[in-house]
N, CA, C and O of each residue as an XYZ file, in Angstrom:
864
protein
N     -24.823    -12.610    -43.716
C     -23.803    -11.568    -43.860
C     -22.511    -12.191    -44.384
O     -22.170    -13.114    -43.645
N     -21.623    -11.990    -45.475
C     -20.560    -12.088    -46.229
C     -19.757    -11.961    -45.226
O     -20.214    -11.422    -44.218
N     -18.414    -12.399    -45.229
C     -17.666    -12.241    -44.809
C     -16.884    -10.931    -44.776
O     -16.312    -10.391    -43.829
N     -17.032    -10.471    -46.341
C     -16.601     -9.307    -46.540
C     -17.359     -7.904    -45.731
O     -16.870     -6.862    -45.295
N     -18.717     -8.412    -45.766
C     -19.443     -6.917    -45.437
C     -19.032     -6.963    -43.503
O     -18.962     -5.993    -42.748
N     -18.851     -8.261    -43.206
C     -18.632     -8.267    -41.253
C     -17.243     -7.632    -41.250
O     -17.144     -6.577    -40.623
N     -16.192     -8.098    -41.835
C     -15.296     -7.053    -42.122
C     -15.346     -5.437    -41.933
O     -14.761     -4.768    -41.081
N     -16.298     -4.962    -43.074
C     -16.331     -3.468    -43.404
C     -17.323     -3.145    -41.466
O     -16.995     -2.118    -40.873
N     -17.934     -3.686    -41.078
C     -18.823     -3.704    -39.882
C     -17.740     -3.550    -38.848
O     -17.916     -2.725    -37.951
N     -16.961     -4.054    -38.875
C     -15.942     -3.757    -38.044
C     -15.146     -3.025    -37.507
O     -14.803     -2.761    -36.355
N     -14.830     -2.654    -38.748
C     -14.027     -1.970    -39.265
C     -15.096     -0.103    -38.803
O     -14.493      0.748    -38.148
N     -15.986      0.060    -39.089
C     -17.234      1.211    -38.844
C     -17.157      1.096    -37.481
O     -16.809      2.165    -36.978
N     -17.378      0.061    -36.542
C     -17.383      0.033    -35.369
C     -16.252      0.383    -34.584
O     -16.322      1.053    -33.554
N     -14.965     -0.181    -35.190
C     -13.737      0.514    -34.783
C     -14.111      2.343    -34.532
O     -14.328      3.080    -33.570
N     -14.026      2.467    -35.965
C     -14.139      4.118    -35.850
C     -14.952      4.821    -35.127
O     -14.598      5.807    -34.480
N     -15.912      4.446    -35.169
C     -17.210      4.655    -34.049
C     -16.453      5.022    -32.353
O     -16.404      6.056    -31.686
N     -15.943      3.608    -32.122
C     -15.587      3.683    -30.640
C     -14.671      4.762    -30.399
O     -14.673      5.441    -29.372
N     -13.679      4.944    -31.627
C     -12.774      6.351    -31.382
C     -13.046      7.497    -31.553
O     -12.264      8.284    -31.020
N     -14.111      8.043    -32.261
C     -14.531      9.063    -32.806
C     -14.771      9.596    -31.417
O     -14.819      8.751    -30.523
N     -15.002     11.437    -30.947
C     -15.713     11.358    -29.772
C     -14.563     13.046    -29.326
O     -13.645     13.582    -29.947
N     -15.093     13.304    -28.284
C     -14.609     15.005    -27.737
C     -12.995     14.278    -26.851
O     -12.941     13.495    -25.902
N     -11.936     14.893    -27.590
C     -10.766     14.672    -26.992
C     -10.294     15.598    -26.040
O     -11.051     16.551    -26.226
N      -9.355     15.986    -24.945
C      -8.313     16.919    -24.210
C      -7.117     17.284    -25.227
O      -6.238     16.509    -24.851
N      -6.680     17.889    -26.107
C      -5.100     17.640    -26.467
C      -4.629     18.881    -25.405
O      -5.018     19.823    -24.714
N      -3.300     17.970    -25.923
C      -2.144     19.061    -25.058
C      -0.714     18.678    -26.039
O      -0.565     18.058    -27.092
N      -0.077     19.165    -25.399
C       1.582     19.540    -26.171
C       2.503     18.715    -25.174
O       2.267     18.459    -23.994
N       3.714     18.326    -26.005
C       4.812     17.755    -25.479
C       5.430     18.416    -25.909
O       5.512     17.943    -27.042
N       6.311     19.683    -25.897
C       7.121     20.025    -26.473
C       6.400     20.301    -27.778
O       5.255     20.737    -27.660
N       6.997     20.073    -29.317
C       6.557     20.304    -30.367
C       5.338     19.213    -30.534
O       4.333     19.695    -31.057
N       5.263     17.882    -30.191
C       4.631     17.175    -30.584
C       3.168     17.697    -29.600
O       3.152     18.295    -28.524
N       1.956     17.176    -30.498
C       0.566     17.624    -30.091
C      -0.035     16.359    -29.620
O       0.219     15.394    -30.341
N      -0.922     16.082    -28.367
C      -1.458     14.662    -27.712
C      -3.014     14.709    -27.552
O      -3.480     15.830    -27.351
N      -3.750     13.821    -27.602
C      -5.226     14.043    -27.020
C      -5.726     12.915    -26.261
O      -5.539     11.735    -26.556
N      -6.178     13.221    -25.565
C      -7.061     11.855    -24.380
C      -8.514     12.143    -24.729
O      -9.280     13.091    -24.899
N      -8.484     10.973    -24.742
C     -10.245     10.811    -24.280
C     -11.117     11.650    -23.156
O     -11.058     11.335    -21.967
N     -11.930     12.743    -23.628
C     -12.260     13.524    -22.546
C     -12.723     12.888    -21.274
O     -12.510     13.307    -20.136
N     -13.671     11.357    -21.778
C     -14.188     10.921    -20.746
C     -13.485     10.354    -19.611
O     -14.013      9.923    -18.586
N     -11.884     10.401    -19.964
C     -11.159      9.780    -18.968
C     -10.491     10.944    -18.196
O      -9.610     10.919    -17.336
N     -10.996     11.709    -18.614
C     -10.175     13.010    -18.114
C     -11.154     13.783    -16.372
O     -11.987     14.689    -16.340
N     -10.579     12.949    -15.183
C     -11.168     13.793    -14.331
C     -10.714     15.400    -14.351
O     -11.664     16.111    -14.679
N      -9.912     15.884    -14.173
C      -9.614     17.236    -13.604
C      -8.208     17.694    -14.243
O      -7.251     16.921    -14.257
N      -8.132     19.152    -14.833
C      -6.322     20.002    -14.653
C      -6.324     20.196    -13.620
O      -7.429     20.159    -13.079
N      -4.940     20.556    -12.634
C      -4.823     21.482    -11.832
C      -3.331     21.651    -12.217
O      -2.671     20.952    -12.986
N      -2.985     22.648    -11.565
C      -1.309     23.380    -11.817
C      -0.224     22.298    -11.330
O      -0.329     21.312    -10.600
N       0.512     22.685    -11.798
C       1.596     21.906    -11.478
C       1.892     22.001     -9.590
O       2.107     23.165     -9.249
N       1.919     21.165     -8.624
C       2.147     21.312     -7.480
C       3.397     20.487     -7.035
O       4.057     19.835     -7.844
N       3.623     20.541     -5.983
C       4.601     19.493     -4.546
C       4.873     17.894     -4.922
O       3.937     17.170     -4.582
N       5.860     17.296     -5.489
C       5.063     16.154     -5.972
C       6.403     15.314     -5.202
O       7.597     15.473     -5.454
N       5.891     14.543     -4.364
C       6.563     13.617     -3.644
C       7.195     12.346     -3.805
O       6.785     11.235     -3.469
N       8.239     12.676     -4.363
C       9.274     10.942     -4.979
C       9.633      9.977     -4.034
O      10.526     10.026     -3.187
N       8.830      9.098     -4.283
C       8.985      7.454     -3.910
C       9.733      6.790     -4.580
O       9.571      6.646     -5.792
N      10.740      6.233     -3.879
C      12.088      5.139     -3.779
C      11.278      4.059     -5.160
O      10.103      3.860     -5.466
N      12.708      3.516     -5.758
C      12.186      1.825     -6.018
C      11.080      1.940     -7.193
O      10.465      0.876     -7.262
N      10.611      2.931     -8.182
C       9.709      2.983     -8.773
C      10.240      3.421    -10.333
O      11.323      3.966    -10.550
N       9.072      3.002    -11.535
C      10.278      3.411    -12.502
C      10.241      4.371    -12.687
O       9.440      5.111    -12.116
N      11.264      4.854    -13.746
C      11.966      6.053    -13.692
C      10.726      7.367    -14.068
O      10.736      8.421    -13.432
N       9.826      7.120    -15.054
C       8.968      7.978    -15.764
C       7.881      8.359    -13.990
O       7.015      9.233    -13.984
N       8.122      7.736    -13.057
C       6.903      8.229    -12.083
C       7.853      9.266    -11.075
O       8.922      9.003    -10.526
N       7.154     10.381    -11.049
C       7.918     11.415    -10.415
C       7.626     11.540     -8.953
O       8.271     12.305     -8.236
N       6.334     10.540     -8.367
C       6.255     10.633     -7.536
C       4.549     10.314     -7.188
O       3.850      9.634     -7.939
N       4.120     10.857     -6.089
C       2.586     11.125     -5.962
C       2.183     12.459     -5.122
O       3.108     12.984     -4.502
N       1.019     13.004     -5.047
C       0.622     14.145     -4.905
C      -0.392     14.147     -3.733
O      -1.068     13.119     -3.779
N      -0.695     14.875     -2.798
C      -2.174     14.890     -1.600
C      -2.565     15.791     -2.861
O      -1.747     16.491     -3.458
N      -4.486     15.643     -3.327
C      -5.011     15.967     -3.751
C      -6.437     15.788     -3.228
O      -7.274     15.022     -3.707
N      -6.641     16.807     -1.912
C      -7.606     17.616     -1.113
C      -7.733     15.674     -0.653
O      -8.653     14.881     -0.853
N      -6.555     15.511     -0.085
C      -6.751     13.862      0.977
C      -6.532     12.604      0.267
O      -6.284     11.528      0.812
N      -6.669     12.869     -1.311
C      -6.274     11.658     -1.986
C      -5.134     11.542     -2.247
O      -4.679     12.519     -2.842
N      -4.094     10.342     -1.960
C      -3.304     10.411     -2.689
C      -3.515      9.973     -4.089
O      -4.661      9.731     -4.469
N      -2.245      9.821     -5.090
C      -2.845     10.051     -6.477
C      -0.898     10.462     -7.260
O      -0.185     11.454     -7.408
N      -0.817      8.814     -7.566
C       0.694      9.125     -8.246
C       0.666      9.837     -9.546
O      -0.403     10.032    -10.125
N       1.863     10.253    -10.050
C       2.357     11.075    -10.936
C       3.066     10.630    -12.182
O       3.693      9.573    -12.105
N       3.062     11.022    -12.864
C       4.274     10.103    -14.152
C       4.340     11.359    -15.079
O       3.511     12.257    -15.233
N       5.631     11.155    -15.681
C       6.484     12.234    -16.509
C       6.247     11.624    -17.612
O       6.800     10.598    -18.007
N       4.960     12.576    -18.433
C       4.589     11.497    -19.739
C       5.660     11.746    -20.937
O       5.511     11.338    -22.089
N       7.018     12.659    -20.339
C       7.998     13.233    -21.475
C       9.072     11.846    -21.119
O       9.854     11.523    -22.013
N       9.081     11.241    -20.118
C      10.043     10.411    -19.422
C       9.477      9.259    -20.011
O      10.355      8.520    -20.455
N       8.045      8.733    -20.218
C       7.538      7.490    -20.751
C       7.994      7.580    -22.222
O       8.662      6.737    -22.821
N       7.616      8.503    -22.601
C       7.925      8.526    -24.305
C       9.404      8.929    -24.603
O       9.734      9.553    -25.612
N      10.453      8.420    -23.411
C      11.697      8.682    -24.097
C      12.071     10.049    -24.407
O      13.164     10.237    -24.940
N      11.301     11.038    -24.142
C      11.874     12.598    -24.419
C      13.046     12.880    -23.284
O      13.402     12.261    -22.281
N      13.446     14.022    -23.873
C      14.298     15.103    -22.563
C      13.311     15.966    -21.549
O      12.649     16.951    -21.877
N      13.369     15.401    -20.336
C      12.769     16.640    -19.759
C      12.812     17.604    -19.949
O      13.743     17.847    -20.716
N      11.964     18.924    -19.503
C      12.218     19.675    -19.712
C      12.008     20.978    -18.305
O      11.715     20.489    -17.214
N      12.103     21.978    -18.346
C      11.821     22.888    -16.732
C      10.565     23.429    -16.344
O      10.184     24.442    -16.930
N       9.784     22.873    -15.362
C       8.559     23.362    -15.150
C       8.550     24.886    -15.367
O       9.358     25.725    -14.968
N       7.572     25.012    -16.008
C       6.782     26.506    -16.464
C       5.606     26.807    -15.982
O       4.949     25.873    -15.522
N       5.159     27.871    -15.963
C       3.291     28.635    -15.372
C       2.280     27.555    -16.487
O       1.280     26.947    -16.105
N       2.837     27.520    -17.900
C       1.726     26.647    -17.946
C       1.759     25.088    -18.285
O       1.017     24.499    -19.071
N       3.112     24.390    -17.267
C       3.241     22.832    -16.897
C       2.367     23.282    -16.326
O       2.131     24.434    -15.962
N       1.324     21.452    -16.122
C       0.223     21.277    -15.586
C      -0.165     19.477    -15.318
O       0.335     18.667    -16.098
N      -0.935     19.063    -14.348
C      -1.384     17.794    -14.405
C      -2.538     17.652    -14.696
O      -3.482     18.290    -14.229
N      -2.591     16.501    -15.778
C      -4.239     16.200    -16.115
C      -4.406     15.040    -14.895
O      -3.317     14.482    -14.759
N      -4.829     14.813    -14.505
C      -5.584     13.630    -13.475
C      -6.665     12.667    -14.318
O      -7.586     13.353    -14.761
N      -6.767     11.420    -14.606
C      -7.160     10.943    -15.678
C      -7.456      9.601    -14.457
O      -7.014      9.414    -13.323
N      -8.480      8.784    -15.390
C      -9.101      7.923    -14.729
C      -7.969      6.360    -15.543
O      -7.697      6.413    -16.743
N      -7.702      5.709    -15.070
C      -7.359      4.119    -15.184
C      -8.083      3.242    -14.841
O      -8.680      3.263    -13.764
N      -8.172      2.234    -15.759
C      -8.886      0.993    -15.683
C      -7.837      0.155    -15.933
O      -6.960      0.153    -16.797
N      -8.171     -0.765    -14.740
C      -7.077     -2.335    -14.496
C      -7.717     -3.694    -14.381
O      -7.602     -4.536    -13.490
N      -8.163     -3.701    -15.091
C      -9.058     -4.944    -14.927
C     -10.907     -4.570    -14.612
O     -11.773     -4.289    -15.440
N     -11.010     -4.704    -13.165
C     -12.486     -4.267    -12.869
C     -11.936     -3.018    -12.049
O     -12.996     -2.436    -11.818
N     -11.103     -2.374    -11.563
C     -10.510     -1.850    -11.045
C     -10.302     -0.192    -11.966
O      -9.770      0.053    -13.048
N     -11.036      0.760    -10.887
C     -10.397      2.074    -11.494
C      -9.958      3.035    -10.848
O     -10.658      3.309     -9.874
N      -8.712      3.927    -11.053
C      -8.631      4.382     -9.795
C      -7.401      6.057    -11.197
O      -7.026      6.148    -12.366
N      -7.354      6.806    -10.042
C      -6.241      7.643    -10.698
C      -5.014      8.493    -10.752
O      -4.605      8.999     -9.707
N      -4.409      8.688    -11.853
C      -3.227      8.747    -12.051
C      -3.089     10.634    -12.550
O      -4.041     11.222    -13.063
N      -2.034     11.164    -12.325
C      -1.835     12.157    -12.829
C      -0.254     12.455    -13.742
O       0.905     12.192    -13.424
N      -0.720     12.981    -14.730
C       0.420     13.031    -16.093
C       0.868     14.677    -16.611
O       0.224     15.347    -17.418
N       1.901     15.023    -16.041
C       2.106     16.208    -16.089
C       2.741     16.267    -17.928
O       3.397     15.520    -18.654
N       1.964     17.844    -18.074
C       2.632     17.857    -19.458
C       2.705     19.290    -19.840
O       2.281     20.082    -18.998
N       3.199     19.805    -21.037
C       3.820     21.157    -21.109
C       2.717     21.930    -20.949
O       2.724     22.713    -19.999
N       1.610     21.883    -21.783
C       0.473     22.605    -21.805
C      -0.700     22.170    -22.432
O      -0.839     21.421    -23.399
N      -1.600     22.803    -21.674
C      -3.368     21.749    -22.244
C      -3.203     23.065    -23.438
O      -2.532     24.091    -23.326
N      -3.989     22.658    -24.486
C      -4.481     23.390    -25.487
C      -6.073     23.052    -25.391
O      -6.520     23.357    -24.285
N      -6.658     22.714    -25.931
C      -8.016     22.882    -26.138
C      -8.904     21.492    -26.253
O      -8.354     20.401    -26.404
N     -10.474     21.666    -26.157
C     -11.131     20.089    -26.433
C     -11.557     19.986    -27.641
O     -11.812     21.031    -28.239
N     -11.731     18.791    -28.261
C     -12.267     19.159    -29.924
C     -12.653     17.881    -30.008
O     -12.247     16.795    -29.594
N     -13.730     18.376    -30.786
C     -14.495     16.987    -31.108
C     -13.945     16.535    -32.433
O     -13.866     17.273    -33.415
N     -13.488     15.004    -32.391
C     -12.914     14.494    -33.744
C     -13.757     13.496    -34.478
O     -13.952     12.409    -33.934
N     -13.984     13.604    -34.991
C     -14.963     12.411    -36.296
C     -14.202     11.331    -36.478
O     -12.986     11.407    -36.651
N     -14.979     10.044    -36.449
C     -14.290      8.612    -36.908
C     -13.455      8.846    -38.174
O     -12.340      8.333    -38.266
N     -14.119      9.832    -39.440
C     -13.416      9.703    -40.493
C     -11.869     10.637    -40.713
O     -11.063     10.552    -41.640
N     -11.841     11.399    -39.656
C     -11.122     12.161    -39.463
C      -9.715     11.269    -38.716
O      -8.568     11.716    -38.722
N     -10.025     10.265    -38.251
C      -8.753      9.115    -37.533
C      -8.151      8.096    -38.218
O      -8.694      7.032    -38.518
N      -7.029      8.423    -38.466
C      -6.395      7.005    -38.857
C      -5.810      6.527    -38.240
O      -5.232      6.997    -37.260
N      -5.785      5.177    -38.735
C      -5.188      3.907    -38.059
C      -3.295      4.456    -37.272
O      -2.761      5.465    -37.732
N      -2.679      3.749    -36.309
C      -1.660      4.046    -36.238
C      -0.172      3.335    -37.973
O      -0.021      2.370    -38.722
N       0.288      4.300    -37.750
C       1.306      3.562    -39.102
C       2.374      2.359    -38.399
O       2.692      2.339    -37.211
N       2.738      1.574    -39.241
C       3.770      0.906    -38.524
C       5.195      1.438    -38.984
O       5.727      1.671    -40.069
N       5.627      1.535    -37.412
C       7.221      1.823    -37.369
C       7.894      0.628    -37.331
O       9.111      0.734    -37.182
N       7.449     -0.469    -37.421
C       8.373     -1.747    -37.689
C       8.649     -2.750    -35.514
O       8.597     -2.090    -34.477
N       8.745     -3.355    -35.535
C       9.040     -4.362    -34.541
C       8.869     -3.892    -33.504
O       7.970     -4.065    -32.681
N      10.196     -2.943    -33.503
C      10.909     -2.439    -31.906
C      10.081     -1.112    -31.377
O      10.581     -0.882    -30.276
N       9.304     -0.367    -31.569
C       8.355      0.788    -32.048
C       7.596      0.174    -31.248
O       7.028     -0.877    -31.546
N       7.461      0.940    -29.780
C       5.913      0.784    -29.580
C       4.940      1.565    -29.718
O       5.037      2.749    -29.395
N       3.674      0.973    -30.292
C       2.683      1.494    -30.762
C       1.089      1.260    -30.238
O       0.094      1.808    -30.715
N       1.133      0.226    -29.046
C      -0.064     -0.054    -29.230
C      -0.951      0.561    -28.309
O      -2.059      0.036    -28.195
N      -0.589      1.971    -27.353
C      -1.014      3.045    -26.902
C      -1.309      4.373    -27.630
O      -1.545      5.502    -27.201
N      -1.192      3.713    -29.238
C      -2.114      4.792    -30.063
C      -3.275      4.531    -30.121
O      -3.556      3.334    -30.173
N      -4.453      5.591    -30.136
C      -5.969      4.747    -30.830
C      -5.706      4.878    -32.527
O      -5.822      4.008    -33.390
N      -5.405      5.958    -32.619
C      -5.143      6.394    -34.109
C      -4.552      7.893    -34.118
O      -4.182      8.410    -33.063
N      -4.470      8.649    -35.490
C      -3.937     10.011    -35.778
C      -5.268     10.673    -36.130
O      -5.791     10.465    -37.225
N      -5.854     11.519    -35.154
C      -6.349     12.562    -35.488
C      -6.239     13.555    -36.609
O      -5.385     14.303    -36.134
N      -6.493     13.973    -37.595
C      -6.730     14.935    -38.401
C      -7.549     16.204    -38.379
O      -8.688     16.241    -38.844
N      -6.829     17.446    -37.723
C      -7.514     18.472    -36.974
C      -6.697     19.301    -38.296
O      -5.471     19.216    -38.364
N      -7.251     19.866    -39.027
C      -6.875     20.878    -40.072
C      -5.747     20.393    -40.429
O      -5.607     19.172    -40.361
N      -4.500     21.344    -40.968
C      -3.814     20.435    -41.147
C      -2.413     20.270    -40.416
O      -1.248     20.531    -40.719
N      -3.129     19.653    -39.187
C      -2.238     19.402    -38.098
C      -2.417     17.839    -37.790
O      -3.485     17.351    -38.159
N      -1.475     16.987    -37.144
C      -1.719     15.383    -36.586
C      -2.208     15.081    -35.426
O      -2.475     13.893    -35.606
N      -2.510     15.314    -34.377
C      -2.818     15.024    -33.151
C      -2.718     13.244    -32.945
O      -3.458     12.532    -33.624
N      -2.017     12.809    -32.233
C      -1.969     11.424    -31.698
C      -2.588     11.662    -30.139
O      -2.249     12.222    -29.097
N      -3.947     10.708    -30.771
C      -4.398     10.108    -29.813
C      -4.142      8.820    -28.812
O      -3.685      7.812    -29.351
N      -4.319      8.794    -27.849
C      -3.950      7.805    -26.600
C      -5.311      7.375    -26.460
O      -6.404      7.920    -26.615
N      -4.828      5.970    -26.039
C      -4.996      4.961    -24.876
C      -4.612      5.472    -23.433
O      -3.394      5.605    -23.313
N      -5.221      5.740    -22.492
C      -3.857      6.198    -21.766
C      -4.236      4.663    -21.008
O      -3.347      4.542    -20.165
N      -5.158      3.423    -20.921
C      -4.801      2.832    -20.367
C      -3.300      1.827    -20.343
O      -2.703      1.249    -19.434
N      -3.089      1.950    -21.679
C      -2.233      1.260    -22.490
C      -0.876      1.830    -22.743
O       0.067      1.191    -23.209
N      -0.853      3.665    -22.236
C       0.298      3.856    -21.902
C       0.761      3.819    -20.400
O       1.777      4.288    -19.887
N      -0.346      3.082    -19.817
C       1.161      2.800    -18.542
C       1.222      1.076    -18.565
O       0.389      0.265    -18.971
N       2.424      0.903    -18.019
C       3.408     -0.450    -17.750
C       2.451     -1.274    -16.568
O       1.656     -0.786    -15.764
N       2.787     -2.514    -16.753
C       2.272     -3.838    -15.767
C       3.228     -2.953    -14.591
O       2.764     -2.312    -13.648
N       4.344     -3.078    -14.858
C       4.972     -2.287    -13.240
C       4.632     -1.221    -13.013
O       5.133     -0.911    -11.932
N       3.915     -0.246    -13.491
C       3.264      0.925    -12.898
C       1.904      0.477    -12.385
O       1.453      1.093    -11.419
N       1.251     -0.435    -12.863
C       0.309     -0.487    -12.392
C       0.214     -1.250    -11.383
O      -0.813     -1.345    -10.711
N       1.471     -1.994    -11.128
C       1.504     -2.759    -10.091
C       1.614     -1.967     -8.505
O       1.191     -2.365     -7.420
N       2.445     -0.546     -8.900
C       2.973      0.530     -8.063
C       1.157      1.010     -7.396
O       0.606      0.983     -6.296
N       0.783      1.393     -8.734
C      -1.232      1.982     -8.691
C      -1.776      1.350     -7.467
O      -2.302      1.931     -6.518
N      -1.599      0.216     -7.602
C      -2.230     -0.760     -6.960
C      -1.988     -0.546     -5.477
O      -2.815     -0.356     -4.585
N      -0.768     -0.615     -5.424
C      -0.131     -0.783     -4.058
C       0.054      1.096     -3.183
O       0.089      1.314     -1.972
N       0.125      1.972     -4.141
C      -0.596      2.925     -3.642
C      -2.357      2.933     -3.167
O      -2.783      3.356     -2.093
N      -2.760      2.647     -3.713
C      -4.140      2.311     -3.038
C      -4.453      1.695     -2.344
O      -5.625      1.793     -1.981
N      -3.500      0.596     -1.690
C      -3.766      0.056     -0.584
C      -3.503      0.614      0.677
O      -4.073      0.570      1.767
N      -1.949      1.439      0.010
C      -2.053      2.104      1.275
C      -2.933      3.641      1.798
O      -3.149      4.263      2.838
N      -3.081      3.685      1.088
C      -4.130      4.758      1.026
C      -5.595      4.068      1.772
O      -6.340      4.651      2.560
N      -5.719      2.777      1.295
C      -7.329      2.518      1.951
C      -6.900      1.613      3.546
O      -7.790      1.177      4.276
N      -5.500      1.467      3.849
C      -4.550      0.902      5.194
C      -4.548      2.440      5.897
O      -4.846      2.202      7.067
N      -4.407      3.532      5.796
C      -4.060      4.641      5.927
C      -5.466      5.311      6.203
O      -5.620      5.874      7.287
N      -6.303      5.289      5.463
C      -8.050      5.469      6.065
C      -8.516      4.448      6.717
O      -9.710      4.461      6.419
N      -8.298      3.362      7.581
C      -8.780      2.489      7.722
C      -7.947      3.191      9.325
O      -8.430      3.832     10.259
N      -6.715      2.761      9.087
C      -6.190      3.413     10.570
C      -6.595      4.737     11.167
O      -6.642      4.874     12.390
N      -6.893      5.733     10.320
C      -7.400      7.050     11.061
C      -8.798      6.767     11.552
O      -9.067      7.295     12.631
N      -9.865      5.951     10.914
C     -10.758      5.809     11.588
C     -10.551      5.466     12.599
O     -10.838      6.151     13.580
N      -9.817      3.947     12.700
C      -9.599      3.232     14.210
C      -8.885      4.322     15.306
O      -9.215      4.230     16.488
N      -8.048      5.200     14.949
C      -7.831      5.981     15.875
C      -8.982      7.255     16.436
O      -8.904      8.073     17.352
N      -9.774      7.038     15.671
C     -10.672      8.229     15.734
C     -11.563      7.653     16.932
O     -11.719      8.177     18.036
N     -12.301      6.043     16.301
C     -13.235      5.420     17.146
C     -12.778      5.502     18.628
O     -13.482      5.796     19.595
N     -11.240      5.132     18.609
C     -10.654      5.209     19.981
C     -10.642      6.077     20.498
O     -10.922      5.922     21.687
N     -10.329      7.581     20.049
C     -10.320      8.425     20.999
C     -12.050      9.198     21.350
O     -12.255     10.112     22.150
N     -13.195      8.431     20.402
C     -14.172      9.083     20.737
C     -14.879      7.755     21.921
O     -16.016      7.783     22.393
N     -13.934      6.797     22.147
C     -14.198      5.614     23.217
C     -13.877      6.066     24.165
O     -14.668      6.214     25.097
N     -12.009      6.600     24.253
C     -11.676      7.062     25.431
C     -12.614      8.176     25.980
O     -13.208      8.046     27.050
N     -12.684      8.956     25.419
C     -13.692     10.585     25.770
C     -14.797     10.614     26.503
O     -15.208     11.420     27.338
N     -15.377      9.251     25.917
C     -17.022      8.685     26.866
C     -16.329      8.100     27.845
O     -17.250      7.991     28.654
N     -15.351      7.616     28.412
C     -14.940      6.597     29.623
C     -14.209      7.416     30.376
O     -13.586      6.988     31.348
N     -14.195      9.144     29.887
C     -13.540      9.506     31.109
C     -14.349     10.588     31.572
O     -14.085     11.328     32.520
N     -15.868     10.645     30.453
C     -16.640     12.070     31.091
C     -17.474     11.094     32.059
O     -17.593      9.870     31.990
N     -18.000     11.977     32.954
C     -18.536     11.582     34.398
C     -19.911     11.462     34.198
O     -20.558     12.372     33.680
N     -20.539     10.144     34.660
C     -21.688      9.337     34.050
C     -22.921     10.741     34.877
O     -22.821     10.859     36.098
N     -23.568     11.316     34.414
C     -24.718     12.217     35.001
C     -25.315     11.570     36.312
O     -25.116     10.413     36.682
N     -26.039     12.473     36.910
C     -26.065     12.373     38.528
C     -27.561     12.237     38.192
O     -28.190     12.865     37.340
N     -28.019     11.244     39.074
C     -29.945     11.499     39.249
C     -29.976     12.416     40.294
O     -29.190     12.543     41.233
N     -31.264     13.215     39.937
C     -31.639     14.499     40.998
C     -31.855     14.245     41.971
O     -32.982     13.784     41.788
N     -31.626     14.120     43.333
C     -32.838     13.861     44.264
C     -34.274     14.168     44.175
O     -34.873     15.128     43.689
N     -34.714     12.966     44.846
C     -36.454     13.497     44.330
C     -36.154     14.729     45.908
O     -35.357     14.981     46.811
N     -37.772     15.228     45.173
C     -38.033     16.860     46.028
C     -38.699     16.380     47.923
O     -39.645     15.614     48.108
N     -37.999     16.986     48.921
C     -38.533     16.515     50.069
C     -39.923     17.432     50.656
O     -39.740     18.650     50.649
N     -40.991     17.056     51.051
C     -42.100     18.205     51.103
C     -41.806     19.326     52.266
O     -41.570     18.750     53.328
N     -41.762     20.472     52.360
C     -41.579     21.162     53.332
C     -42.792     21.202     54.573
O     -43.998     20.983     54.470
N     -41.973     21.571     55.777
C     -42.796     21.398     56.675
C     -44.030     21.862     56.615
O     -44.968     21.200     57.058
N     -44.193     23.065     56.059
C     -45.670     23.504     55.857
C     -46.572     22.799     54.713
O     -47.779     22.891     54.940
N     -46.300     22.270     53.797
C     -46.440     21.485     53.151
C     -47.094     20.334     54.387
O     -48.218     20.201     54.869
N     -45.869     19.666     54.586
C     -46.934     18.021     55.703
C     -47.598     18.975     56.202
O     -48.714     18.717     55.752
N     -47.771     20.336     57.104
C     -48.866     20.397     58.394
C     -50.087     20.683     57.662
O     -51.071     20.777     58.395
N     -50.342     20.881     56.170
C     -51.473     20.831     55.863
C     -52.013     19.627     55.471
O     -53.222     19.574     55.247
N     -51.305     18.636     55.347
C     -51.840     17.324     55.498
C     -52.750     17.063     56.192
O     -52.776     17.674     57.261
N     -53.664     16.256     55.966
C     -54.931     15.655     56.577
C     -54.151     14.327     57.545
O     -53.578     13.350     57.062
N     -54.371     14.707     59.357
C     -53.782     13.204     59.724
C     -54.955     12.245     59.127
O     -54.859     11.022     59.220
C-alpha cells in the first residue's frame, strides 16, 4: 500500500466514524448535534441544585429518580449570554467517557429539534479560526439541506476541571449509597435483637383417662 492510498484510507475511515444518527438542538440561533449514541435521555427542565467552588458553566446537579447527575450551561461553555428558561428549555442527559470510566452529565439547552441521520460525505472537516479558537470539540459541519449543523464531541467539550468535579460527584454518590446501606443493615440488626426469640411448645401431658387405659 502507497503511502498515498493509506492516506486516502484514513481519511474514509475518519468519515466513517462520524457519519451516523445525530440529536440536534438549538442555542439560540446557532443549530448543535450529538451523537445519538451518547444520548441517554430528554427530560424538562427541573430543580437544579448549585454547588459552591465549581466552574462557572456548571449550574449545578439534579436527583434524577436517586441519581445524582451534574448540570452545565452549554450557552455558559460556549461563551454565550444566557438566556430565560422557557417550556421548551430542556436537559439532554448524555453519557461521558473519562478514561475507562463512564458516567453522566446533563446539558441544558434552548430546544431539541429533531434526529437525522448524516452521511460521512455530508461532514466537513472543522475550519480553522486561527490559534486562540477553540475547536477541537468539533467532529465536523454537518450539511443538512442548506443549513450547518455543528457537530460535537461532547467528550471533548467538557474541561479536565469539570471532569475532575464528575468524578468527585460520583464518589459521593457511591459514599452516600454505601452509607444508606450500612444504615439499613443496622437497623435490620437492631430489629432482630429486639424481637423476642420464639417460645418451644410444651410437649403435650397425657390425660388421666388417657394413663388409666394404660396396660400396668
Amino acid at each position: 500500500m502507497t503511502e498515498a492510498t493509506a492516506q486516502i484510507e484514513q481519511v474514509n475511515k475518519a468519515v466513517r466514524n462520524r457519519e451516523g444518527k445525530y440529536l440536534t438542538f438549538a442555542l439560540g440561533p446557532e443549530e448543535y448535534g450529538l451523537e445519538i449514541l451518547k444520548v441517554r435521555e430528554i427530560i424538562g427542565y427541573m430543580d437544579i441544585t448549585a454547588v459552591p467552588q465549581t466552574p462557572e458553566y456548571v449550574k449545578g446537579v439534579i436527583n434524577l429518580r436517586g441519581q445524582v447527575i451534574p448540570v452545565i450551561d452549554l450557552r455558559a461553555r460556549f461563551g454565550m449570554a444566557t438566556t430565560d428558561v422557557t417550556e421548551e428549555t430542556c436537559i439532554i442527559v448524555v453519557e461521558i467517557t473519562d478514561g475507562n470510566r463512564t458516567s453522566s452529565t446533563g446539558i441544558v439547552v434552548d430546544h431539541v429539534q429533531e434526529v437525522l441521520d448524516v452521511a460521512g460525505a455530508d461532514i466537513e472537516d472543522t475550519p480553522q479560526f486561527g490559534s486562540t479558537v477553540e475547536t477541537d470539540f468539533i467532529l465536523g459541519m454537518g450539511k443538512i439541506g442548506d443549513s450547518v449543523k455543528i457537530l460535537l464531541d461532547i467528550d471533548k467539550v467538557l474541561t479536565n476541571e469539570y471532569m475532575a468535579f464528575v468524578r468527585q460527584t460520583g464518589q459521593a454518590q457511591t459514599d452516600e449509597d454505601a452509607q444508606t446501606q450500612c444504615e439499613q443493615t443496622q437497623q435490620q440488626e437492631a430489629q432482630c435483637e429486639s424481637e423476642p426469640a420464639p417460645q418451644e411448645e410444651p410437649e403435650a401431658q397425657p390425660t388421666e383417662q388417657a394413663a388409666e387405659g394404660q396396660p400396668q
